[in-house]
KEDRENZA-621318 format. One record per residue: residue in one letter; x, y, z of N, C-alpha, C in turn. Coordinates in steps of 0.05 Angstrom, whole numbers, plus 5000, padded with zeros to 4 digits. Atoms other than C-alpha are relative to their C-alpha. Example, Ala and Ser with C-alpha at 12.3 -4.5 7.8 and 13.67 -1.06 7.14 Angstrom:
! residues 2
A501849765000524649105156501850245000 S498449764999527349795143498550225014 
! end
This chain:
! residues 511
X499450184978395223923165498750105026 X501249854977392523953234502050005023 X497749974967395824083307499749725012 X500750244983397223333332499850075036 X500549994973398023613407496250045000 X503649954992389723723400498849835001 X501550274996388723023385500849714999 X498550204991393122613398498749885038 X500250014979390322283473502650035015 X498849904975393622653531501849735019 X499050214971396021983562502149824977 X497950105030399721763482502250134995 X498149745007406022103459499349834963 X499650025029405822233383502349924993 X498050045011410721953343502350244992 X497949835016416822353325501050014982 X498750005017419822133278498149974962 X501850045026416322013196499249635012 X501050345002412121323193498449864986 X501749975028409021013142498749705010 X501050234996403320563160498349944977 X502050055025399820193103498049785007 X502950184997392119853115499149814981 X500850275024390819233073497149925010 X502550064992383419313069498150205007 X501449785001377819843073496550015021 X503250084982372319503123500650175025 X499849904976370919793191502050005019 X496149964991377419603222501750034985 X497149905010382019793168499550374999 X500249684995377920533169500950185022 X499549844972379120503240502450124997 X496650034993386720323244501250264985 X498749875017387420753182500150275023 X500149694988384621423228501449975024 X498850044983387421183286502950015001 X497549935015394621173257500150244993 X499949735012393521783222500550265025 X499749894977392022093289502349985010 X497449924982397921923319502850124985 X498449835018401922273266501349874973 X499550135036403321673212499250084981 X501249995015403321763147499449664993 X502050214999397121293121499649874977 X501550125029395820933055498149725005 X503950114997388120523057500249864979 X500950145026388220013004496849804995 X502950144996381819702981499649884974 X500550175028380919182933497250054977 X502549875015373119432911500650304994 X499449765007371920012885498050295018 X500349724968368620372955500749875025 X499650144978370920273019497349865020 X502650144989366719923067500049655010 X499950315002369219153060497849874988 X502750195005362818773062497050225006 X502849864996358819423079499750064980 X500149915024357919533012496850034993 X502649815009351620012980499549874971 X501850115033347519622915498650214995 X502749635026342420082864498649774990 X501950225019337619632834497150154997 X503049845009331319982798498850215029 X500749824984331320502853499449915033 X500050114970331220102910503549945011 X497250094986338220082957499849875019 X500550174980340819652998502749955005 X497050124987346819523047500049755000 X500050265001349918893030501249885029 X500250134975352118853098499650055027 X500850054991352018943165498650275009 X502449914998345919343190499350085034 X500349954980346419343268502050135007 X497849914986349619843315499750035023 X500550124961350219673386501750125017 X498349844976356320123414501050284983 X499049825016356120773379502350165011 X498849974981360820903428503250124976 X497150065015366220663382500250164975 X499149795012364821103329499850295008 X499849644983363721763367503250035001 X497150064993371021613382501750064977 X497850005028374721563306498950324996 X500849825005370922313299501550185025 X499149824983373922593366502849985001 X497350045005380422323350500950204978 X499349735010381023043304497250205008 X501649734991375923463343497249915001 X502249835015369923383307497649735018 X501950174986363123023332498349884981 X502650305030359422413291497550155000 X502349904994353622733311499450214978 X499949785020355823363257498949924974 X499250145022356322813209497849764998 X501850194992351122233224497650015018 X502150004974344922103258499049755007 X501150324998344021433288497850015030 X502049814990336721453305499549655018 X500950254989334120853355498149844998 X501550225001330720203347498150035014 X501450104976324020013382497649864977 X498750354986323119253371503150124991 X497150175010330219193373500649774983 X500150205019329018543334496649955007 X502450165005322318183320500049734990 X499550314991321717453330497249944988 X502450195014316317023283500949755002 X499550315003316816313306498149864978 X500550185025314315733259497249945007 X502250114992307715603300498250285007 X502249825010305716343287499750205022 X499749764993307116723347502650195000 X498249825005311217333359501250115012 X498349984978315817593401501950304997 X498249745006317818363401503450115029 X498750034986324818453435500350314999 X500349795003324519113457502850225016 X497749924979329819713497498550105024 X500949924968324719883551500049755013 X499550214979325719353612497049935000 X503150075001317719393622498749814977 X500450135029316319223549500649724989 X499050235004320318693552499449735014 X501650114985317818423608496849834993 X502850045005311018453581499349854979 X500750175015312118103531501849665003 X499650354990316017483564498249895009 X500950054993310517493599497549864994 X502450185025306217253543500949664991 X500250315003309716623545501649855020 X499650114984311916523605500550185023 X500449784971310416933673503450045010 X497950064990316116663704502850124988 X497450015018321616833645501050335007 X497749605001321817653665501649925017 X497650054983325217453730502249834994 X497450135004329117023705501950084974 X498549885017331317413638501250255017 X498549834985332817923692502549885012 X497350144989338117463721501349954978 X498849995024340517323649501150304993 X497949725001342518103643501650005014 X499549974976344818113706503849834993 X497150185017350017523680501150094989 X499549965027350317763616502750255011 X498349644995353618513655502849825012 X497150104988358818073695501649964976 X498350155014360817693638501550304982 X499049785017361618463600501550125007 X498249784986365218803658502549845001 X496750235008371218223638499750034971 X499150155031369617993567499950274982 X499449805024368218753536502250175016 X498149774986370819323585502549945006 X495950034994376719003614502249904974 X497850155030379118533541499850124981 X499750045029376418663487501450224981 X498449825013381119253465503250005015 X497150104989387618893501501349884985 X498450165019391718563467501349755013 X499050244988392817793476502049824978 X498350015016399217683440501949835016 X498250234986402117303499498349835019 X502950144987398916763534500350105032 X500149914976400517013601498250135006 X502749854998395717473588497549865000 X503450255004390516883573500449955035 X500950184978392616553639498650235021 X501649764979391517233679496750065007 X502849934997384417193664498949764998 X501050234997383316433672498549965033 X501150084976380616483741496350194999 X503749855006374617053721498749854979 X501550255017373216573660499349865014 X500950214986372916033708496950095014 X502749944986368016373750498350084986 X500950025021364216693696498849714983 X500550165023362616043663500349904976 X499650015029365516213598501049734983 X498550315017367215353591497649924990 X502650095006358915393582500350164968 X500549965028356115573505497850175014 X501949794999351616163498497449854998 X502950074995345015703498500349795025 X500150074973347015333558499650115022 X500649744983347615953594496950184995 X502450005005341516123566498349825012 X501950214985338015553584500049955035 X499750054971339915553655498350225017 X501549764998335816233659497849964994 X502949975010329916213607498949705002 X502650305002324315583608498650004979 X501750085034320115713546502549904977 X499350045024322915453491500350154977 X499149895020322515913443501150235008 X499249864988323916443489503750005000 X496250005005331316073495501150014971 X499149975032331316083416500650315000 X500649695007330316833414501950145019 X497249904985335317003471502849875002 X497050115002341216553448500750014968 X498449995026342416803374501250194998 X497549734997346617363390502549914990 X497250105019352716883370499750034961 X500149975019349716803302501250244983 X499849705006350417543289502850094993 X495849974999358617473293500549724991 X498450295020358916693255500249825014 X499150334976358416263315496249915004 X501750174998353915743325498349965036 X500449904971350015903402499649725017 X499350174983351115153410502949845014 X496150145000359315113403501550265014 X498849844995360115883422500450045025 X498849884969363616103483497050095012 X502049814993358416463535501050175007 X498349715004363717053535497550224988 X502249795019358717253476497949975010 X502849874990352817343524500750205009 X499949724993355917943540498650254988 X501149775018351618243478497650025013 X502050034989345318143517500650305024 X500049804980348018683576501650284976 X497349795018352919143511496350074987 X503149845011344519233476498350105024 X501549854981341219383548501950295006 X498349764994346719943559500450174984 X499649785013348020323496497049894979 X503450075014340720003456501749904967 X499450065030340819823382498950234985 X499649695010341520453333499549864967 X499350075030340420463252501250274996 X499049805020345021023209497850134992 X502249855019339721453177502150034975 X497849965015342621403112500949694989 X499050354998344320593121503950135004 X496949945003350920393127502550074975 X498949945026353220623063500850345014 X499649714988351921303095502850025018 X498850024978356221153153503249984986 X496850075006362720813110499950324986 X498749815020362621503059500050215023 X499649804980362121963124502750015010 X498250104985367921583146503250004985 X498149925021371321623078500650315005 X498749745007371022373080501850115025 X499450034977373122403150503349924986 X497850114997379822023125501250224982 X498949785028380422423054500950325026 X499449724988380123053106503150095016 X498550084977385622813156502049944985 X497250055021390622623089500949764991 X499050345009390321883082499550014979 X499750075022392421673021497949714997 X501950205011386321212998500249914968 X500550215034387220662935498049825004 X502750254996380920322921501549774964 X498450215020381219762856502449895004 X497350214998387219462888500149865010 X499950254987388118822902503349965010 X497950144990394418512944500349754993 X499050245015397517922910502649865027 X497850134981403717772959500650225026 X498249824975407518153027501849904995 X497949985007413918213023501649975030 X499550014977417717983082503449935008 X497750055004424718033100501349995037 X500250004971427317723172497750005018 X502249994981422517923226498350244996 X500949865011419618463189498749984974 X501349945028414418633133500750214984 X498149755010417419083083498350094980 X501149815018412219273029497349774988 X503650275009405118892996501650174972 X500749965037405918802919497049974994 X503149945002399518942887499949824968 X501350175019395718492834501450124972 X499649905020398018972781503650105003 X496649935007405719002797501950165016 X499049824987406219572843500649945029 X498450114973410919472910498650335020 X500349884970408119882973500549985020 X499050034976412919963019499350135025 X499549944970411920083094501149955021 X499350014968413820173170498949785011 X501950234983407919653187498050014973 X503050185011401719293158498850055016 X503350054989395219303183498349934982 X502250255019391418723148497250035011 X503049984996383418853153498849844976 X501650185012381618243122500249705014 X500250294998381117503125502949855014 X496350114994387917253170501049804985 X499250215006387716593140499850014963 X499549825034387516923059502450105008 X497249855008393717273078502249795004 X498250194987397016703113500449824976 X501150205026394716193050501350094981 X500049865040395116722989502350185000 X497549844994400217263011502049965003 X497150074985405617003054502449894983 X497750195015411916763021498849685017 X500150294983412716013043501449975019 X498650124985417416013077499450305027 X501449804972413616603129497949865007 X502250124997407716063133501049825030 X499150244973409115793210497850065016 X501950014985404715753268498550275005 X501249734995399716373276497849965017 X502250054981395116063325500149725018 X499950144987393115643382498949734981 X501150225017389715123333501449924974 X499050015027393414823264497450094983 X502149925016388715063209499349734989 X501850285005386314273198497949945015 X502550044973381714363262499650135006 X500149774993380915063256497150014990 X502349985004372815173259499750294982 X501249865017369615683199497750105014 X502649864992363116103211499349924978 X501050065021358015953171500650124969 X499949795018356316213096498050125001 X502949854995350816663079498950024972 X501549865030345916723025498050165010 X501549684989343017463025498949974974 X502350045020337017462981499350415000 X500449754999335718222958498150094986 X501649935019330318612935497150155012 X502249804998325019152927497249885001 X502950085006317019082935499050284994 X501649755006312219492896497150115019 X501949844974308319602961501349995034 X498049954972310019683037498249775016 X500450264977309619133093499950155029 X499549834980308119613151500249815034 X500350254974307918943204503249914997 X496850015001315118823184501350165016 X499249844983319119073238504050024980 X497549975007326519403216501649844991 X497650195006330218803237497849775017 X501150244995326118173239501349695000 X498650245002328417493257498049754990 X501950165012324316973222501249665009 X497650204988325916263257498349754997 X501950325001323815583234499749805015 X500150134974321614983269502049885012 X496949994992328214733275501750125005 X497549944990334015013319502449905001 X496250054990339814673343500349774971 X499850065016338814223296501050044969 X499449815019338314613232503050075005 X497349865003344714953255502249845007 X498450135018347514313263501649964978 X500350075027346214133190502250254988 X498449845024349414893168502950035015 X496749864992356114913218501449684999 X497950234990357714183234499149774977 X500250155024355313693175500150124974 X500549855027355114253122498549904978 X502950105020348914063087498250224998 X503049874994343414493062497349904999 X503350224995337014273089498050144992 X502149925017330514313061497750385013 X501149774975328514833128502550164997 X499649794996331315493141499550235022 X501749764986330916143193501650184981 X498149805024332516813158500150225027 X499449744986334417483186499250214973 X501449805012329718043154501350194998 X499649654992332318713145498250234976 X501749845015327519243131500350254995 X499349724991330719943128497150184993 X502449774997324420303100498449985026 X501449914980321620193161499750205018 X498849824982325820723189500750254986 X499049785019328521093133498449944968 X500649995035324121183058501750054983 X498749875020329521403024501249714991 X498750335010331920613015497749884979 X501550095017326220572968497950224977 X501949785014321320982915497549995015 X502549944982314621192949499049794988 X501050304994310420662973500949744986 X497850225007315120182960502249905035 X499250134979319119733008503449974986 X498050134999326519533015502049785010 X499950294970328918803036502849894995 X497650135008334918473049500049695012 X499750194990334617713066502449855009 X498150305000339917243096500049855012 X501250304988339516573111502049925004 X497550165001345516223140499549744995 X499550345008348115553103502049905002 X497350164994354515183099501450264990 X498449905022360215533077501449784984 X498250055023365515293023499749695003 X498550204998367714743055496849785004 X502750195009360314353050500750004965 X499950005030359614122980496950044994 X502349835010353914582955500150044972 X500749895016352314702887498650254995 X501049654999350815472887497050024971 X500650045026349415422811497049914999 X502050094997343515042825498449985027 X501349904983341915152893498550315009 X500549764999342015812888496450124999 X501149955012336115952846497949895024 X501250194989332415462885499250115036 X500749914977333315692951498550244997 X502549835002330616312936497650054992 X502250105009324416082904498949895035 X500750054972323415732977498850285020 X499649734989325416373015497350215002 X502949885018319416782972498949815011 X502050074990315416292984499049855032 X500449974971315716203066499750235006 X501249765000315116873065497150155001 X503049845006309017093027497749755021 X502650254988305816453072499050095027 X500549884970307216793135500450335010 X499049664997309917543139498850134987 X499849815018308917803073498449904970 X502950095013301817583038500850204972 X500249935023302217722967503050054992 X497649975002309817722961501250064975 X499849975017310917422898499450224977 X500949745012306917952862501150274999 X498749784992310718522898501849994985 X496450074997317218232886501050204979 X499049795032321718752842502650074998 X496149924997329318752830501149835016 X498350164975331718152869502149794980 X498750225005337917812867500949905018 X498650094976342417512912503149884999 X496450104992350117302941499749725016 X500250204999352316652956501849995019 X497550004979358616413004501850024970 X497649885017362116332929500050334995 X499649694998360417152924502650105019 X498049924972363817192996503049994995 X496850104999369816852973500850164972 X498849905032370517212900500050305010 X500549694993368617952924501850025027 X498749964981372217932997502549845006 X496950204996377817372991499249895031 X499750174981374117023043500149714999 X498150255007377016413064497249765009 X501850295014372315743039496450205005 X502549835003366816393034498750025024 X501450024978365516403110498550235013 X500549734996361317093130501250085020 X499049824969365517183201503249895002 X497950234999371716823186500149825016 X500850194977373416383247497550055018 X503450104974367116133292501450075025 X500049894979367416493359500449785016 X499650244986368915833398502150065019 X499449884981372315823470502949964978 X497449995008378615573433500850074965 X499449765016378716083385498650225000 X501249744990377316653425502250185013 X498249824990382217183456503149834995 X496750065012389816853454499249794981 X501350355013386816153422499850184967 X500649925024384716663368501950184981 X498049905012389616953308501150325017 X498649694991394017583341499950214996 X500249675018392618343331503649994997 X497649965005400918253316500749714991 X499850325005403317613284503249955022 X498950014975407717263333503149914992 X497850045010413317173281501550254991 X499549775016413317853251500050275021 X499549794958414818453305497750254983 X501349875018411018913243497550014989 X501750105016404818593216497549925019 X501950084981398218633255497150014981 X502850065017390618533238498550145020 X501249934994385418853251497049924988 X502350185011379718343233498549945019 X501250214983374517933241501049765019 X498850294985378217333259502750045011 X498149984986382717643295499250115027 X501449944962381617813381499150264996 X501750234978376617973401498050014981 X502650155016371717743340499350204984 X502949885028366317953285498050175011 X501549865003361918443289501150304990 X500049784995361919213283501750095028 X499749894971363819303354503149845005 X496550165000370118743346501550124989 X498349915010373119013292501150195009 X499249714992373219663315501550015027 X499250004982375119533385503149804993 X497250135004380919003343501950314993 X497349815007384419723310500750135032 X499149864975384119973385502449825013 X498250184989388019383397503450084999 X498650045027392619463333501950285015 X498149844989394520153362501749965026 X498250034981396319933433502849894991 X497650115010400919473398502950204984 X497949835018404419973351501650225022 X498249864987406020403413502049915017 X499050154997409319923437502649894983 X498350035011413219793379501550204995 X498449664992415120563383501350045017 X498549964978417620533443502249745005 X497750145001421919903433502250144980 X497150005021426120213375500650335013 X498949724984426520893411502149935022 
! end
């Protein structure tokens, strides 16, 4: 065991008494909550329905080529330096997250290119290739972007908005802020080229929202990448979740992987234990759900615990898209391929019409490239490449044929590719398969297979959006995507920071 006065924060009192918190879920916010708990002296049990933790960050093998099945950007390493100092030790002992430069790379449909870079100069210099005018005015877009951060990340996004009072308290800096505009309106009111506003308003995408329905809260990622940059894991994120595993194994959490949750068990205003797929009752003090809110609410809940859990009924509750991630090795290297390439067809708003609000898949497509050999060889056998494609399309709730789309789309995919990026493609090609939104929904119990659960939208964003505490249950909190303050890496993690304010709180009511 270790000495909690060493790391417990100076401004927390540790628990006193025994506590038994149990994590439903093994992604980035249930690793957090789990260490975060652990820290404050709970005992911890980590359940995980796969068989490694990670959620959706999950590590493939295919003929010697790897590949993280998911997410790939890190934008506030901030947040994990933090789960490592919470028992002493420094990520840095343990990780090396080495820095980007393009931050992304931009191939529009008419063939030019657009490197988004972390020097201010660089960046400059290359707005300036399509439009003189756009540095000064993408300078006023940071500039925005920092206001809207020094409210929507620093001051919220690790608060807890469990009562609306707390919403109304910050309806007058929203007001001013803008946040009733969408992240490409706010965009547009800045940049003038055209593709220029394509290339600086898909930051929503990145977290499941659409950058023509999403809040402009989320242009706060535009000033959160000029301040701490974009980072890859050496290692990928495979590296990062088993660093993170041993980190937990070290500290005494009890980790079950292969288990699935079938029901919660709920008695009064309290959660009293998760039964597991195979029979077995796990009782605890609290929950901490790190998955899908609206799977537990649907598949879990008794019925008669199924009552209001949000500002919206779930009949007009907006989804994030789905994703098909196309995977796979080449038997040579693409050295013009940047890390993390955004590949963007001639259609925008449109297109993303077609995949959030008619759910159709249309004959066009943009993809999101990810190239880790560019940074790290060990994601592939010498001279060899490693790729991961995904293309957002409908999720569930479109009527898609997978079965036969599937196949199909990626036949497309390959071939927009080798036409413009990646000359001789087909030929390379070696070990590819791919995930669908039905994958999403059979492997993660996401709900109608959506990659971010709810869509980042103003009214389902901070209280509007499901509770880090459910508002029936005094016991039962989340630490998700679709729960405040959103999807990404940087949400989740900043949701278990939430998850704990809340629990000390509930410590200090029964004391």
């Amino acid at each position: 065991m270790y000495d909690m006065s060493s790391t417990a924060s100076s401004t927390k009192r540790a628990d006193t008494s025994p506590s038994h918190t149990l994590v439903i879920g093994g992604g980035f916010g249930g690793i957090a909550s789990a260490l975060r708990m652990r820290a404050r002296g709970h005992q911890v049990t980590l359940v995980e329905r796969l068989d490694a933790l990670g959620g959706r960050a999950q590590v493939i093998e295919r003929g010697g080529f790897r590949h993280d099945a998911g997410p790939t950007v890190i934008t506030a390493p901030f947040l994990f330096d933090e789960l490592f100092a919470l028992f002493g030790e420094q990520r840095e002992d343990h990780l090396d997250f080495v820095p980007l430069d393009p931050w992304y790379r931009f191939h529009f449909h008419n063939g030019e290119k657009f490197d988004y870079r972390p020097s201010l100069e660089d960046t400059h210099n290359e707005l300036a290739r399509f439009n003189p005018d756009d540095t000064k005015n993408y300078d006023a877009l940071v500039e925005t972007s920092r206001k809207i951060f020094d409210i929507g990340f620093t001051q919220l996004a690790d608060k807890p908005f469990t009562r609306f009072g707390a919403m109304l308290k910050q309806i007058p800096h929203l007001l001013r802020l803008r946040s009733y505009l969408t992240v490409s309106q706010l965009v547009n009111r800045h940049i003038r080229h055209p593709l220029l506003r394509q290339a600086l308003s898909i930051h929503p995408l990145l977290v499941g929202g659409n950058p023509f329905d999403t809040t402009s809260i989320y242009a706060l990622i535009h000033y959160l990448e000029r301040k701490w940059g974009v980072f890859f894991c050496m290692g990928g994120t495979g590296k990062l979740v088993a660093e993170l595993h041993r980190l937990l194994e070290r500290r005494g959490v009890t980790i079950l992987l292969n288990t699935d949750v079938d029901e919660i068990q709920v008695e009064g205003r309290r959660v009293k234990a998760a039964i597991t797929a195979d029979g077995r009752r796990l009782s605890a003090d609290r929950i901490v759900f790190n998955g899908d809110p609206s799977t537990l609410y649907n598949q879990m809940m008794p019925t008669h615990s199924r009552r209001w859990k949000k500002a919206l009924p779930e009949s007009v509750t907006k989804y994030s898209m789905g994703l098909f991630v196309l995977f796979f090795g080449t038997k040579r290297t693409y050295e013009n391929v940047a890390h993390h390439t955004i590949w963007m067809g001639k259609r925008y708003q449109e297109l993303l019409d077609d995949i959030f609000n008619k759910k159709i898949l249309a004959d066009d497509f943009s993809l999101y490239v990810h190239r880790p050999t560019a940074t790290d060889k060990s994601f592939a056998p010498e001279g060899c490449d490693s790729f991961y494609v995904l293309c957002p399309v409908p999720n569930l709730q479109g009527n898609v044929n997978w079965d036969v789309e599937g196949p199909d789309l990626q036949r497309r995919i390959i071939t927009a590719l080798e036409k413009t990026i990646m000359p001789g493609l087909n030929d390379a090609l070696s070990d590819d398969f791919y995930m669908t939104p039905e994958d999403f929904k059979k492997d993660y119990r996401s709900m109608h297979g959506a990659g971010f659960s709810i869509s980042p939208t103003f009214t389902q964003s901070a209280w509007f959006r499901y509770h880090n505490r459910d508002p029936h249950l005094d016991n039962l909190y989340f630490a998700a995507a679709g729960a405040h303050p959103g999807a990404g890496m940087p949400g989740v993690l900043c949701s278990a920071k939430v998850v704990e304010k809340l629990v000390d709180t509930e410590t200090i009511m029964q004391t």
